[in-house]
Backbone as a printed PyTorch tensor [residue, N CA C, xyz], in Angstrom:
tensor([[[ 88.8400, 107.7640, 141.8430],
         [ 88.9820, 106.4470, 141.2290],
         [ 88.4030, 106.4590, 139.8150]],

        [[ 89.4860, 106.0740, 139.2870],
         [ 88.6130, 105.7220, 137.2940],
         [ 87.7410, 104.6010, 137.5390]],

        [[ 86.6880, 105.2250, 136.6610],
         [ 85.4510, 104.0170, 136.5460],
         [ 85.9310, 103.0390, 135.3310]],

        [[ 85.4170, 102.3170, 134.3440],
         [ 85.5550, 102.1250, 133.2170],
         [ 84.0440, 101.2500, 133.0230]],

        [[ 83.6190, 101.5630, 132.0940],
         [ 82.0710, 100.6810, 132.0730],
         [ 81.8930, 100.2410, 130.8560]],

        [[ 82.2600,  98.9690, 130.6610],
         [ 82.2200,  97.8070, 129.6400],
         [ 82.0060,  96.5530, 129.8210]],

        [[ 82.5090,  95.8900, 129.1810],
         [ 82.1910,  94.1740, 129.5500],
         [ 83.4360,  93.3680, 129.2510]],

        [[ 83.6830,  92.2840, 129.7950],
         [ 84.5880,  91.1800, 129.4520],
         [ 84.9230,  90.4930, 128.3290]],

        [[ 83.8920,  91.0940, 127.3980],
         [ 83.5690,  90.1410, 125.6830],
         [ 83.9970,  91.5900, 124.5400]],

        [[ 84.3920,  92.7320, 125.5490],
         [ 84.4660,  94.0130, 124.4660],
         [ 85.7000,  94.3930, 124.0740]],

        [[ 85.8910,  93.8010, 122.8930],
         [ 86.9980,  94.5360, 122.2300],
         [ 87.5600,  95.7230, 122.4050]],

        [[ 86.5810,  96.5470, 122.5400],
         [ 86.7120,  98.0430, 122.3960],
         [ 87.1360,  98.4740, 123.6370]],

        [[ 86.1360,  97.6710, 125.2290],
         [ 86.7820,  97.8580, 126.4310],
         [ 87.7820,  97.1290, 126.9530]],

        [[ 88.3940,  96.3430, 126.0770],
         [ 89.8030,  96.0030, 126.4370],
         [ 90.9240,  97.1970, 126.0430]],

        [[ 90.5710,  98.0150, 125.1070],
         [ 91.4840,  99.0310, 124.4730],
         [ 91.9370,  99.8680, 125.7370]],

        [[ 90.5870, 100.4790, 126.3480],
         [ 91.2750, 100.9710, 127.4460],
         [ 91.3660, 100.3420, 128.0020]],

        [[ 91.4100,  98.9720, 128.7210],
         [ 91.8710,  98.1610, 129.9920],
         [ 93.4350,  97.6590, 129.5610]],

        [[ 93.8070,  98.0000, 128.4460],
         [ 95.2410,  97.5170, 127.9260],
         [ 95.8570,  99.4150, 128.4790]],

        [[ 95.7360,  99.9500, 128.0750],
         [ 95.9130, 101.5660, 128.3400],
         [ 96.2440, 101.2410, 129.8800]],

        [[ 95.3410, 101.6720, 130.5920],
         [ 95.1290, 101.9420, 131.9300],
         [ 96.0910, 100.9850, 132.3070]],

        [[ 96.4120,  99.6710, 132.4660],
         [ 96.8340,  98.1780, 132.8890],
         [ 98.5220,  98.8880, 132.6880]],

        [[ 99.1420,  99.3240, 131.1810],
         [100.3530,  99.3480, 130.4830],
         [100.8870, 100.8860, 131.3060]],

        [[ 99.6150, 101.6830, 131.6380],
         [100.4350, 102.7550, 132.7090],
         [100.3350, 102.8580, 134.2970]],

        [[ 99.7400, 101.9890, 134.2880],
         [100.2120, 101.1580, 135.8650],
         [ 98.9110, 101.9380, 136.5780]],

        [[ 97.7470, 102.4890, 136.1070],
         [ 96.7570, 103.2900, 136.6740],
         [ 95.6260, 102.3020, 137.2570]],

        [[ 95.6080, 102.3900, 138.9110],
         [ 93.9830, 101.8830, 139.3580],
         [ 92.8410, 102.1800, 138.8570]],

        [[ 92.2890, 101.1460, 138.4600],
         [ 90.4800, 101.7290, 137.7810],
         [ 89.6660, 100.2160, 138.3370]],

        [[ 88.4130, 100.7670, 138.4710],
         [ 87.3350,  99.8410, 138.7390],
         [ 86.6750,  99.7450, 137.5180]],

        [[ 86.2360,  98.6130, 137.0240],
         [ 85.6350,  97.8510, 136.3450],
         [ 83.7120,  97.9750, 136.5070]],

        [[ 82.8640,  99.1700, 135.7350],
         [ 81.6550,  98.7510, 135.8520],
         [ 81.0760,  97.9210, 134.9390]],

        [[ 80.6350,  96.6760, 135.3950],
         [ 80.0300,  95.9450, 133.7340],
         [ 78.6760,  96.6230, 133.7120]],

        [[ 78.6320,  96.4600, 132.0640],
         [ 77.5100,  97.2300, 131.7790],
         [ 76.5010,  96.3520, 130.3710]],

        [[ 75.9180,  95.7900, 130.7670],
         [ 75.3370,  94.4070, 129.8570],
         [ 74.0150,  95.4860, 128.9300]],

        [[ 73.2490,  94.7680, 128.0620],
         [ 72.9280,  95.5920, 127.2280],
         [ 71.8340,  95.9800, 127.5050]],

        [[ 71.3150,  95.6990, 128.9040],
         [ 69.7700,  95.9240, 129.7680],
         [ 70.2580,  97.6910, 130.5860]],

        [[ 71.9240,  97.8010, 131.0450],
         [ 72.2410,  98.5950, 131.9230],
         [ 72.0190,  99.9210, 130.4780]],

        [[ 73.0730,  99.9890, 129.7060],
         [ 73.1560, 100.5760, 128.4680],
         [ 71.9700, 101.2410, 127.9930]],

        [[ 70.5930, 100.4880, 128.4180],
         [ 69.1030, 101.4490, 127.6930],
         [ 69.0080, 102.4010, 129.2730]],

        [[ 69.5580, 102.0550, 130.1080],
         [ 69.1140, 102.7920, 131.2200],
         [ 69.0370, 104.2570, 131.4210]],

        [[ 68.4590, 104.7470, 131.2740],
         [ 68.2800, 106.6860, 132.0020],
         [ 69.3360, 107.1750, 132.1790]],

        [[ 70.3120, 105.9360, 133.6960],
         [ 71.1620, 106.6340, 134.2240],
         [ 72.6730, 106.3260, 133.0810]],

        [[ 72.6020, 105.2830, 132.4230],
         [ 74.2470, 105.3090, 131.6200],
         [ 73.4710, 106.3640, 130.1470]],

        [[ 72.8260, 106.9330, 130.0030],
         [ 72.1080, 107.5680, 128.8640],
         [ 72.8460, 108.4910, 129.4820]],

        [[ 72.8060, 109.2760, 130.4670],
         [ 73.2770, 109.8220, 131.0040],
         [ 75.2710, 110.1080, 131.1240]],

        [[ 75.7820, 109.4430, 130.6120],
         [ 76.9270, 109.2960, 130.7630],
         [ 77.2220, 109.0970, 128.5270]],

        [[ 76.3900, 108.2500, 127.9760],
         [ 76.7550, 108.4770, 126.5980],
         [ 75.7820, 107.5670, 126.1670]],

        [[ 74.8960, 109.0700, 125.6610],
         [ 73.8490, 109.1930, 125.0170],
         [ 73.3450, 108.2830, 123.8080]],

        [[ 74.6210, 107.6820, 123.2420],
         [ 75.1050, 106.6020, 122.1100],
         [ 74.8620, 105.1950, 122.5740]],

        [[ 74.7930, 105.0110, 124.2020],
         [ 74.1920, 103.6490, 124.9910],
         [ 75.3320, 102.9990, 124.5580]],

        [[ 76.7140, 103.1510, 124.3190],
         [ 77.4140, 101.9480, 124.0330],
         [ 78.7730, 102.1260, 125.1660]],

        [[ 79.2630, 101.0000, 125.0250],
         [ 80.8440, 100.7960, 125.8050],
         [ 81.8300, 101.1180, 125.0860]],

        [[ 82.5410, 101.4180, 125.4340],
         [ 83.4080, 101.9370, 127.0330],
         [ 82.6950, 103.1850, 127.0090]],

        [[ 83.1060, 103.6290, 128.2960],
         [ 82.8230, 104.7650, 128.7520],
         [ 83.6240, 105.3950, 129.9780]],

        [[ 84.1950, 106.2490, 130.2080],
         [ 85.5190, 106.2440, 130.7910],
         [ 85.0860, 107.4280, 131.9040]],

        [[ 85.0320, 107.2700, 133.0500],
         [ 84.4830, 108.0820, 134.2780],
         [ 85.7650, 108.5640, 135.3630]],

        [[ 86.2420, 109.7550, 135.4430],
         [ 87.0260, 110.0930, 136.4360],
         [ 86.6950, 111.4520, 137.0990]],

        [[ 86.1860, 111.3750, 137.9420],
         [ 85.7940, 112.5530, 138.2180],
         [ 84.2060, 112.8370, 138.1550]],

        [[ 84.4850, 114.1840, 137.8260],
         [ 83.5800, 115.1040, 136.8250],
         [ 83.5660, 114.9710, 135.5490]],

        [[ 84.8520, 114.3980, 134.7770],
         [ 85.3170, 114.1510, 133.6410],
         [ 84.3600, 112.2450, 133.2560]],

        [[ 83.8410, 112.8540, 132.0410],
         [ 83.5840, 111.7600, 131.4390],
         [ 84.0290, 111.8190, 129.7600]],

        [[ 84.1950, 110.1970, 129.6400],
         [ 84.6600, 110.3910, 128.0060],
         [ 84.3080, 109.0110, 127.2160]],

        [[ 83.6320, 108.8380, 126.1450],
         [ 83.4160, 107.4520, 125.4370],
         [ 83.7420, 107.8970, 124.6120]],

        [[ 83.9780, 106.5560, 123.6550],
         [ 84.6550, 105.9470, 122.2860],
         [ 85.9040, 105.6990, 122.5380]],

        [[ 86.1950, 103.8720, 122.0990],
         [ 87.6330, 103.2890, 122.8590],
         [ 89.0540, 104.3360, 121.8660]],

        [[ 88.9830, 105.2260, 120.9970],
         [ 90.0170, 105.5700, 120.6840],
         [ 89.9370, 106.9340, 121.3660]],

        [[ 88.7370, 107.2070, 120.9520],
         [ 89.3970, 109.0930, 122.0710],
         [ 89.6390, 108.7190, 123.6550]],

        [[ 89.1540, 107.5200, 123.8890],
         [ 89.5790, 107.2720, 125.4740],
         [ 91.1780, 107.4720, 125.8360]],

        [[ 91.3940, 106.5080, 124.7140],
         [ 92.8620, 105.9500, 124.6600],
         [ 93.6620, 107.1910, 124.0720]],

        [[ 93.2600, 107.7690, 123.2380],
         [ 94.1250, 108.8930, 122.8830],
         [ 94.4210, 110.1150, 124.1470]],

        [[ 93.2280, 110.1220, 125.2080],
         [ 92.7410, 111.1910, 126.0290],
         [ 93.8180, 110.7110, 126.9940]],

        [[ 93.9900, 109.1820, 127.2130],
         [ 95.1080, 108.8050, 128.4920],
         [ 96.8030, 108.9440, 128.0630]],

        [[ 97.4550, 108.6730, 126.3430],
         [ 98.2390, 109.0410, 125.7370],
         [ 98.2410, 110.2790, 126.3800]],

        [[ 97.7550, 112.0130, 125.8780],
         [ 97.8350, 113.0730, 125.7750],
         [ 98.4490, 113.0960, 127.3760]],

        [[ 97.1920, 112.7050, 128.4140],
         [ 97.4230, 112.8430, 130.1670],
         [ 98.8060, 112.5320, 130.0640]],

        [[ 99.3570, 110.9710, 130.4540],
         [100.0800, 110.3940, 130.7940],
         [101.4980, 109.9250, 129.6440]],

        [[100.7910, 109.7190, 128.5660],
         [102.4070, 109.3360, 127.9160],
         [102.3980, 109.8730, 126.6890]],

        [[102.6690, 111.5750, 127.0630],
         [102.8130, 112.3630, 125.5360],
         [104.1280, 112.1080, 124.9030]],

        [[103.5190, 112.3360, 123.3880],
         [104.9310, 111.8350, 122.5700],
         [104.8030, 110.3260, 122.3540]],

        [[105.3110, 109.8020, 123.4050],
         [105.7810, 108.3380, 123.4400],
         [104.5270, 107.6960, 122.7710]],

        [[103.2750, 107.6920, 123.3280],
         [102.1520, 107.0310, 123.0690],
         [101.6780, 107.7920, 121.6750]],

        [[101.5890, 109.1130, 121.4900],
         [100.5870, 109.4530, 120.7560],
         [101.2060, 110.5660, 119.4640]],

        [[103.0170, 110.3830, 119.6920],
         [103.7340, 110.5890, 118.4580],
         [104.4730, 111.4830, 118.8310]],

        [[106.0600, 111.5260, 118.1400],
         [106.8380, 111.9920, 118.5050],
         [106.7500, 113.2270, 117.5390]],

        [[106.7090, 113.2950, 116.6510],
         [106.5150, 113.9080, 115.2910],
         [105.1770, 114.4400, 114.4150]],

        [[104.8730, 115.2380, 113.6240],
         [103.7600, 115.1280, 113.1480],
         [103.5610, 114.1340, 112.4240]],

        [[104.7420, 113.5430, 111.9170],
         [104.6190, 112.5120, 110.6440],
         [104.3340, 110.7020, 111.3990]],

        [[104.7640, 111.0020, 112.5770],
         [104.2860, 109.9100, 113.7480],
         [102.8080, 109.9560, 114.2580]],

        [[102.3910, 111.3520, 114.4900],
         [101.0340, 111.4730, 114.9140],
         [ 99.9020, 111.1700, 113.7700]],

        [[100.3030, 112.0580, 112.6820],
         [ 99.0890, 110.8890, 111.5590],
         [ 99.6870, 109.8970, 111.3640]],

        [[100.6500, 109.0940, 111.2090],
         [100.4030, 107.7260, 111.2460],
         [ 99.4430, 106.8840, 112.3720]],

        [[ 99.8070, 107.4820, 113.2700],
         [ 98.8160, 107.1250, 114.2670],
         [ 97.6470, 107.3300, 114.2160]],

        [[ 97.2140, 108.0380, 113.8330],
         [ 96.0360, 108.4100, 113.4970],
         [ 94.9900, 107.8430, 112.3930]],

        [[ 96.0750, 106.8390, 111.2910],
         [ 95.7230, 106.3200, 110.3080],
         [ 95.1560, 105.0330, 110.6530]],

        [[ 95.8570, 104.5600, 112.0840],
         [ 95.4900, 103.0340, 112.8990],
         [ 94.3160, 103.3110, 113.5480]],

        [[ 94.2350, 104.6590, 114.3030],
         [ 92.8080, 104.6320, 115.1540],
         [ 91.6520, 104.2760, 114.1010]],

        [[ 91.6280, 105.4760, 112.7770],
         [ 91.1430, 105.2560, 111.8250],
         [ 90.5480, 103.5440, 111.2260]],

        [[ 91.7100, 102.6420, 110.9990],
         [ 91.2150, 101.7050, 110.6560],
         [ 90.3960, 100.4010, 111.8990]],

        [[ 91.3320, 101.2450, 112.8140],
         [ 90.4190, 100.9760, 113.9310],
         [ 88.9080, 100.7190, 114.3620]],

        [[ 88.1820, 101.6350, 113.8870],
         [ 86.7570, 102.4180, 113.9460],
         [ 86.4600, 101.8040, 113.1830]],

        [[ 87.0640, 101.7580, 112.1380],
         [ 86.6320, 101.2640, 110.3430],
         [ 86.2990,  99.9270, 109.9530]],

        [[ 87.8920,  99.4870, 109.4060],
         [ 87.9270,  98.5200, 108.6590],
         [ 87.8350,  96.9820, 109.6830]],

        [[ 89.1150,  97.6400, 110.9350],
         [ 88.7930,  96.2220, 111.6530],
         [ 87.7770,  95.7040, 112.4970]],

        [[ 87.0740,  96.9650, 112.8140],
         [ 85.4080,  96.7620, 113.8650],
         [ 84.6710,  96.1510, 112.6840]],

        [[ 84.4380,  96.5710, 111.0990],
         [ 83.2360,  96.6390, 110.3440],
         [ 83.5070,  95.0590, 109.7240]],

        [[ 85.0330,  94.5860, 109.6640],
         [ 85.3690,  93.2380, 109.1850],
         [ 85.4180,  92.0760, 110.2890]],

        [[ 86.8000,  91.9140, 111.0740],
         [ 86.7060,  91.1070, 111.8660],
         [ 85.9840,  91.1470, 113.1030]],

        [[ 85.8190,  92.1720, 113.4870],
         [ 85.2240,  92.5520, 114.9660],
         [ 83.3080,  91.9590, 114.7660]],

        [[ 82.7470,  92.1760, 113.3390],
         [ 81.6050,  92.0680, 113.5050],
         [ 81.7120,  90.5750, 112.9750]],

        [[ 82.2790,  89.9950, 112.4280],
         [ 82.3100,  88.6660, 112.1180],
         [ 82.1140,  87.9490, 113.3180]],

        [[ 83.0160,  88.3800, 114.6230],
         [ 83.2530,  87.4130, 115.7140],
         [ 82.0430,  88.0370, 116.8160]],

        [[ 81.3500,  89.4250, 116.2340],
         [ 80.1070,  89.6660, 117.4320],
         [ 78.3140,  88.7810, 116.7300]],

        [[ 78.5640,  88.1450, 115.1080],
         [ 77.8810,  87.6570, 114.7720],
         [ 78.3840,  86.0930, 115.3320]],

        [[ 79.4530,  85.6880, 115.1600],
         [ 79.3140,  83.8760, 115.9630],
         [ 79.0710,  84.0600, 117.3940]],

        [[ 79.3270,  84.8470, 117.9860],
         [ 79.7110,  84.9190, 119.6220],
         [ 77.9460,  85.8320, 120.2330]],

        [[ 77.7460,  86.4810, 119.4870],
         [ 76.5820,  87.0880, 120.4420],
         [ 75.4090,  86.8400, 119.2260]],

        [[ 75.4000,  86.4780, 118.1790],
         [ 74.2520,  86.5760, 117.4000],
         [ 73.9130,  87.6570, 116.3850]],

        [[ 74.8920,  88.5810, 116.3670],
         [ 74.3040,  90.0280, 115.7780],
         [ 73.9260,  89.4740, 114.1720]],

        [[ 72.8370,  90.6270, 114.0890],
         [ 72.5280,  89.6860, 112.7540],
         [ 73.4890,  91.3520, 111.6840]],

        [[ 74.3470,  90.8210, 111.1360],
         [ 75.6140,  90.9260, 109.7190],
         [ 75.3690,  91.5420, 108.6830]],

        [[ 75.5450,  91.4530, 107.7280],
         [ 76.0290,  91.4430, 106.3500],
         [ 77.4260,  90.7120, 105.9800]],

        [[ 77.1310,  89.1410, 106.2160],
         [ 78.3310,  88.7380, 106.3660],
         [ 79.2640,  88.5810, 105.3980]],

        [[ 78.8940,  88.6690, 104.1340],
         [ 79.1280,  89.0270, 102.7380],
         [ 80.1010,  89.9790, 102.5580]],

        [[ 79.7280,  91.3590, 103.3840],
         [ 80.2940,  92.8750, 103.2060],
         [ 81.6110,  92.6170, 104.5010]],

        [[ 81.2580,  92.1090, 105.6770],
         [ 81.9450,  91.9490, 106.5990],
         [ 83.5280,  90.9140, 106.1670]],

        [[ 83.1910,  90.1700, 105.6880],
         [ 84.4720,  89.3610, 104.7330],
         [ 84.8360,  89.9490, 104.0390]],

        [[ 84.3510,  90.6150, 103.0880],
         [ 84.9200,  91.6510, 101.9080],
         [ 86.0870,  92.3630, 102.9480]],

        [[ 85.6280,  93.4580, 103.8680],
         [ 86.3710,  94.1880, 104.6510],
         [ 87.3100,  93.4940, 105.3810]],

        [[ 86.8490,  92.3040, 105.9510],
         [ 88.2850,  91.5250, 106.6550],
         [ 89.3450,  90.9440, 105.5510]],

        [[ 88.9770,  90.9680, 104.4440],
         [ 90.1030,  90.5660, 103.3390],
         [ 90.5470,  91.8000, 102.8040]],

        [[ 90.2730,  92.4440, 102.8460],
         [ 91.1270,  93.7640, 102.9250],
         [ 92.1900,  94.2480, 103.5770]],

        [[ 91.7610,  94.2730, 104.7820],
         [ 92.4460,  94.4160, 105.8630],
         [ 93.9890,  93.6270, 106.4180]],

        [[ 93.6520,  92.6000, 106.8430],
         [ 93.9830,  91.2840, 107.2920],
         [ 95.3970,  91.9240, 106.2130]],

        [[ 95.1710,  91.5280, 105.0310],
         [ 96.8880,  91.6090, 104.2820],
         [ 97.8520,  93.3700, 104.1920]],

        [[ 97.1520,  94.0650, 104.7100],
         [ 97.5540,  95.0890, 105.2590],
         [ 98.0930,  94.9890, 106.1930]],

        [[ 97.5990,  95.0940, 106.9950],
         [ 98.2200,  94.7200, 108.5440],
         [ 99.9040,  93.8720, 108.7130]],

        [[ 98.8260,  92.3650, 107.6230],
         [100.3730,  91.7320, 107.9700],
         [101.4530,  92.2190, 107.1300]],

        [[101.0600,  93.1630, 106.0210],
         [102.1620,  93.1530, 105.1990],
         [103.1160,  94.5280, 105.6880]],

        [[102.0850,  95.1850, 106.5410],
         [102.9270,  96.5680, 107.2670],
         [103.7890,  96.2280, 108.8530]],

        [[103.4660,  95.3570, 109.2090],
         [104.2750,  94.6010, 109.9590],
         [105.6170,  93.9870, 109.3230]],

        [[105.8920,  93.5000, 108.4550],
         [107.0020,  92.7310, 107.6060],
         [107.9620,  93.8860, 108.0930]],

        [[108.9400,  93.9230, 108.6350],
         [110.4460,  94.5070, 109.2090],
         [109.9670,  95.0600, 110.6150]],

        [[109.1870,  95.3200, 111.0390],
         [108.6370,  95.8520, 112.2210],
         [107.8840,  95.3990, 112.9370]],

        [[108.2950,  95.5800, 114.4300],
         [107.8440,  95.2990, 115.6500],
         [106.2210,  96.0280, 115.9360]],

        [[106.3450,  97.2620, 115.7330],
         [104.7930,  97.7940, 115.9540],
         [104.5610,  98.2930, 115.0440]],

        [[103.1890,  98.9330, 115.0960],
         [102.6470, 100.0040, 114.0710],
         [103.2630, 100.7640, 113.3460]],

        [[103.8620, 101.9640, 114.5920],
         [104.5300, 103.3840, 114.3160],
         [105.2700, 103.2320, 115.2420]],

        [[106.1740, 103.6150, 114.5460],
         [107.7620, 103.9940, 115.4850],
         [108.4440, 102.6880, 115.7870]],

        [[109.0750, 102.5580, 116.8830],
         [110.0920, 101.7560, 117.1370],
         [109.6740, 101.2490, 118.7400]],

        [[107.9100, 101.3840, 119.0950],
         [107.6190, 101.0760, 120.3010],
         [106.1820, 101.4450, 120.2060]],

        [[105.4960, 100.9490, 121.2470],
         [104.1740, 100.6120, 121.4770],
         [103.6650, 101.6480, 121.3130]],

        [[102.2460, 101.9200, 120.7290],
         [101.4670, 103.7620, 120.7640],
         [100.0880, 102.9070, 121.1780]],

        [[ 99.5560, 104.2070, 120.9920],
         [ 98.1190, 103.7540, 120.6860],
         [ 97.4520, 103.1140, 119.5540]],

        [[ 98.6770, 103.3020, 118.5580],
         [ 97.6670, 102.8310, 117.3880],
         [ 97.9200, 101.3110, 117.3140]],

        [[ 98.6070, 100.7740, 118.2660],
         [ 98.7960,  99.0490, 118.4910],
         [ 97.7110,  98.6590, 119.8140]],

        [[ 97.0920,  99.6530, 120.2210],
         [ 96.5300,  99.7590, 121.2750],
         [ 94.7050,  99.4890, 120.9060]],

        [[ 94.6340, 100.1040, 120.1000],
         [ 93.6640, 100.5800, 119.2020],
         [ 93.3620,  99.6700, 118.5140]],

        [[ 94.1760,  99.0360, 117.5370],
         [ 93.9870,  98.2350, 116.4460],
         [ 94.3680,  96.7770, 116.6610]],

        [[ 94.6650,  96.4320, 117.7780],
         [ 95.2020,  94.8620, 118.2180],
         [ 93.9370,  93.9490, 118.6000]],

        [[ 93.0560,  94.2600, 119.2960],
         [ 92.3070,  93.2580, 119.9840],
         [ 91.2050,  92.7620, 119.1120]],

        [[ 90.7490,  93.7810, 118.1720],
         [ 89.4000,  93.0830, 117.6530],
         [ 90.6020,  91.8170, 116.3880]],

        [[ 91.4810,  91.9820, 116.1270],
         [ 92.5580,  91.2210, 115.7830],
         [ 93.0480,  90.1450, 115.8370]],

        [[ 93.5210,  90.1080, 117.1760],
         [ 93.7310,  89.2540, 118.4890],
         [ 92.2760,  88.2870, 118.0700]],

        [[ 91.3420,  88.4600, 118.0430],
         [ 89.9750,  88.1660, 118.6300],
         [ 89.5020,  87.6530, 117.4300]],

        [[ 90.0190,  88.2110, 116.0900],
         [ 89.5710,  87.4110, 114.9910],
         [ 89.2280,  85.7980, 114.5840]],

        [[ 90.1760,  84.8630, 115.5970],
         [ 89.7910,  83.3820, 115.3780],
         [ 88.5540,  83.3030, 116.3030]],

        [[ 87.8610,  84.0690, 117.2090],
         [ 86.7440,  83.6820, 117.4230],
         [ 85.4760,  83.9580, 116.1770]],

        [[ 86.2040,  84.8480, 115.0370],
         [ 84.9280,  85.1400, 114.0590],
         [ 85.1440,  84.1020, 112.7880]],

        [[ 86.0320,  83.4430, 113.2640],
         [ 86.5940,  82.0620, 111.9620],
         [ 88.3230,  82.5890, 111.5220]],

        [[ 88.5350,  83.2090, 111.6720],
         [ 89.5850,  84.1330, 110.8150],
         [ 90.8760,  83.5610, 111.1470]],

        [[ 91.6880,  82.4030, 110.8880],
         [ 92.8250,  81.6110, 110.7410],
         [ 93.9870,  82.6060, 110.7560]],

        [[ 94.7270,  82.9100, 111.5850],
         [ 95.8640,  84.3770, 112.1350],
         [ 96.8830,  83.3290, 111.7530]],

        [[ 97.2440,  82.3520, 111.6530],
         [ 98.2720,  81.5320, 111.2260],
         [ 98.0960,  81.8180, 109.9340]],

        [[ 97.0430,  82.3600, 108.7240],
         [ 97.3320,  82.3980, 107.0180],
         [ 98.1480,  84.5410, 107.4390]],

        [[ 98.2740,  84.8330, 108.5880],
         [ 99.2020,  85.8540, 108.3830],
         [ 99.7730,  85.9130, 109.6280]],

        [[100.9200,  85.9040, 109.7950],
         [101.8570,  84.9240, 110.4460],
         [102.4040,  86.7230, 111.3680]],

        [[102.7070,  87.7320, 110.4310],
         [103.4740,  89.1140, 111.1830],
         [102.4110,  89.6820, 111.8460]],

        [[100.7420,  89.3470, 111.6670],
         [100.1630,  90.1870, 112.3710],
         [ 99.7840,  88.8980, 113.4040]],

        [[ 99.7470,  87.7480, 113.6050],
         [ 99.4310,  86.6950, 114.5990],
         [100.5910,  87.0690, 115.7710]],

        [[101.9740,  87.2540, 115.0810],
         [102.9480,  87.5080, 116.0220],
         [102.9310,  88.9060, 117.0140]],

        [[102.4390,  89.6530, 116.0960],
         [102.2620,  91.4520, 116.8480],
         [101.5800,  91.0080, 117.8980]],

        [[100.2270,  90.3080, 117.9310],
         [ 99.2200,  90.6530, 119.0220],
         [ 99.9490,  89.5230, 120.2580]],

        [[100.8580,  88.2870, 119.8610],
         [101.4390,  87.9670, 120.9770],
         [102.4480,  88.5530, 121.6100]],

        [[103.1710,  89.6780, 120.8820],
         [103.8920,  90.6330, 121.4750],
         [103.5150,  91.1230, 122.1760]],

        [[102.2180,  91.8220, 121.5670],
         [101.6770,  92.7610, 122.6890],
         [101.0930,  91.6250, 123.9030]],

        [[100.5940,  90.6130, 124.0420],
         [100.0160,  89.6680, 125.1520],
         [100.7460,  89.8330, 125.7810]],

        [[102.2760,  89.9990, 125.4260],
         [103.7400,  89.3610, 126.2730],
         [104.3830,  90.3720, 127.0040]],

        [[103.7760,  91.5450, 127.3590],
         [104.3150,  93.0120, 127.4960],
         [103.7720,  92.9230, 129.2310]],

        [[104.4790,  93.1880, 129.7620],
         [104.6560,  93.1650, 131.2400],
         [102.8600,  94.1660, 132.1280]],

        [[102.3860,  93.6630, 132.7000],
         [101.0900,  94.1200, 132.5930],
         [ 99.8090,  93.7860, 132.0630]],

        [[100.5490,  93.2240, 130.8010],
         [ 99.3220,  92.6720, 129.8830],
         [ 97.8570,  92.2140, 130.6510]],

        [[ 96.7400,  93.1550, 130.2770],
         [ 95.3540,  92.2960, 130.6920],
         [ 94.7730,  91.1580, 129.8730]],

        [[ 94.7220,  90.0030, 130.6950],
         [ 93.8020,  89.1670, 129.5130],
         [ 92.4890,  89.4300, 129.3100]],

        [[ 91.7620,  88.9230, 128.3990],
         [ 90.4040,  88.9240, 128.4100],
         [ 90.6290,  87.7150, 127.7180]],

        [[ 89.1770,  86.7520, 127.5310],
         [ 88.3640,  85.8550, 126.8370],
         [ 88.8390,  85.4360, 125.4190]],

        [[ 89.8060,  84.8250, 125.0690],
         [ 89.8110,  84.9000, 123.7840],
         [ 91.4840,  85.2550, 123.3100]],

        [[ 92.6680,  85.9600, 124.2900],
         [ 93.1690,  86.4400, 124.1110],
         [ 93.9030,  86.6210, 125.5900]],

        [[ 94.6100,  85.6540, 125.9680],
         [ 95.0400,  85.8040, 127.0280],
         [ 97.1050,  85.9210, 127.5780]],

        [[ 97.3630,  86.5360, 128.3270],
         [ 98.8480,  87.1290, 128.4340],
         [ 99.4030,  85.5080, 128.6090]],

        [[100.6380,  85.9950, 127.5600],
         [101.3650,  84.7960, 127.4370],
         [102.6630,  85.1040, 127.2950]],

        [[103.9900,  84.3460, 127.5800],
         [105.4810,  84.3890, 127.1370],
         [105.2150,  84.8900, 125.7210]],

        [[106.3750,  85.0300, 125.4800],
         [106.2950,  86.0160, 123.9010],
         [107.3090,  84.2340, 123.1670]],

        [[106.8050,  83.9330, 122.5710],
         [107.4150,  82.7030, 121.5020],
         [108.6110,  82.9440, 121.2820]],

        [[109.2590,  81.5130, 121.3400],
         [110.8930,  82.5810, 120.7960],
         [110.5320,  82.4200, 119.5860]]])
C-alpha cells in the first residue's frame, strides 16, 4: 500500500494526491502536522522534516515534483513526462517554476494569510507579478502546459495557483490561467482539497 504523508492545507501534497487520484492508484493518506515532522521517526523518512513524502515499500521518496515525476516515469511514460526531448524540458521548465517562482510568490502569500508564516511580503508580490502574466499569457491558444494533454508540469504547477485567492490574488484579472485550473478540477477523478474543489468544467 502507498503511504503519502502530508496534510489537507498542502499544496505540494495535493500534487501527488492529483497524480495518484488521475492514475486510478490506492494510497493511504498519513497526516503529518508540524509536531509529527520534528519527530525521530518522519526524520527518518526525510531528513528535510517537510511534506509530502511518498512511502511504498522499501521505496521512499520526497519533494512534490520528483514524487510526481517518479509516478510519470512508473506509470505514464511519455504521456506524462514527454514525448520528445523538446517536450521533456518543457516540462521540466514547469516543475522548475514550480519549486520557484509559484511556491516563493503565490504559495507563500497564501501560507502567510492562512497559517501565519512570517514573509517578505514585498519580495513575495514582486514574484507573484511575475509569474501570474506568464502563465496566463502561455496558456492563450492552449489547453495545457505542454503538449496537447495533461503532464506533470500542469500537475506540478496548478495548485499553489488554484490556491492563489486564498493569498489575495484575484484569478479573474487572468482569466486563461483561472480557466486551466478549472479544467484540471473538471477531469474525471479530480481530488478536492480546501480551497479548490472538483467541479463541471464551465461552458
Amino acid at each position: 500500500m502507498i503511504r503519502l504523508y502530508g496534510s489537507a492545507m498542502s499544496g505540494n501534497a495535493h500534487k501527488v494526491r492529483m497524480a495518484l487520484a488521475f492514475l486510478g492508484l490506492d494510497w493511504h493518506d498519513e497526516v503529518a502536522d508540524a509536531a509529527t515532522r520534528q519527530s525521530e521517526a518522519f526524520r527518518a523518512l526525510n531528513p528535510m522534516a517537510q511534506i509530502p513524502v511518498y512511502v511504498e515499500g522499501d521505496f521512499i521518496l520526497r519533494d512534490s515534483q520528483a514524487i510526481v515525476a517518479y509516478l510519470a516515469a512508473r506509470h505514464r511514460p511519455g504521456d506524462w513526462d514527454g514525448r520528445t526531448p523538446e517536450e521533456r524540458g518543457q516540462i521540466m521548465v514547469w516543475l522548475s517554476h514550480a519549486a520557484n517562482e509559484i511556491f516563493n510568490g503565490p504559495a507563500l502569500l497564501r501560507a502567510e494569510r492562512l497559517f501565519g508564516w512570517s514573509i517578505d511580503r514585498e519580495r513575495a508580490t514582486a514574484v507573484a507579478e511575475r509569474i501570474l502574466p506568464v502563465v496566463d499569457a502561455h496558456l492563450e491558444n492552449r489547453d495545457w502546459l505542454v503538449g496537447d494533454r495533461l503532464t506533470i508540469a500542469d500537475i506540478a504547477a496548478s495548485p499553489y495557483l488554484a490556491l492563489a485567492p486564498d493569498g489575495g490574488i484575484d484569478l479573474d484579472a487572468w482569466p486563461r490561467l483561472r480557466d486551466w485550473t478549472r479544467r484540471i478540477a473538471a477531469l474525471p477523478g479530480f481530488p478536492s482539497m480546501p480551497g479548490w474543489p472538483a467541479a463541471p468544467l464551465a461552458a
